[in-house]
C-alpha positions in Angstrom: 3.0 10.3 -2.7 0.4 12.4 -0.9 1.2 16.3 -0.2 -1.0 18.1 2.0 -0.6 22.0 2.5 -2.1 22.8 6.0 -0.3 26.0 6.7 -3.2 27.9 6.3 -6.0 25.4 6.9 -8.1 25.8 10.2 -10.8 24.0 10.9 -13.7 26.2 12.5 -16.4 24.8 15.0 -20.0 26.0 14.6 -20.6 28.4 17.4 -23.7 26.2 20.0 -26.0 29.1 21.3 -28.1 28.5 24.5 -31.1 30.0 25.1 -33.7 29.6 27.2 -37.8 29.5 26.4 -40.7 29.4 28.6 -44.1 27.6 28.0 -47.2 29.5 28.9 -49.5 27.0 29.4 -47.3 24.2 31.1 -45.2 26.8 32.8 -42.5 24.6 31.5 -38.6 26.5 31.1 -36.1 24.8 28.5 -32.7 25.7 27.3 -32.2 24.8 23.5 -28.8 24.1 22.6 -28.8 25.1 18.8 -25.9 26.4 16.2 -29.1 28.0 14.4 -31.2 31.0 15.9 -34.3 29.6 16.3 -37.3 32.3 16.1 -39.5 29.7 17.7 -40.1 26.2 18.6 -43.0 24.0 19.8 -42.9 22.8 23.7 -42.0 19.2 23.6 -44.5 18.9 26.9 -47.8 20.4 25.4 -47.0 19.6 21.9 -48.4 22.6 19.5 -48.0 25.2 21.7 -44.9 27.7 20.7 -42.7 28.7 23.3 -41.9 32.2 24.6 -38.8 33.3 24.1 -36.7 34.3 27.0 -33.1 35.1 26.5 -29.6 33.4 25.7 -28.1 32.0 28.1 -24.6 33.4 28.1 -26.5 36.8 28.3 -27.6 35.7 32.0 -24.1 35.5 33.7 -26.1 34.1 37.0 -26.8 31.4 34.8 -24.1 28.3 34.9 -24.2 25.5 32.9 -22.3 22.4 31.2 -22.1 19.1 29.6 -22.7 16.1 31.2 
């Protein structure tokens, strides 16, 4: 026999932050959908070059987005 106590158990999702980057020399913008706060990342466009940040997402309420 099995006994399982889950009257205090709860099982937590990581929290997905959007943000949103901008690439200097391609003039590229991209969200990044990431559960880690990134301090930068290289455009996946140019290659090397490291993207400006910009802002997060749910900071820009004219911003709408979702999955698809």
């Amino acid at each position: 026999m099995l006994d399982l106590d889950t009257t205090n158990h709860y099982s937590t999702l990581p929290q997905i932050r959007t943000t949103l980057w901008h690439c200097g020399q391609c003039d590229a913008f991209l969200s990044i959908r990431s559960v880690h706060l990134l301090e930068g990342a290289p455009c996946p466009i140019c290659g090397d070059v490291v993207l400006e940040f910009c802002g997060k997402l749910s900071s820009m309420p004219w911003v709408q987005f979702g999955d698809a």
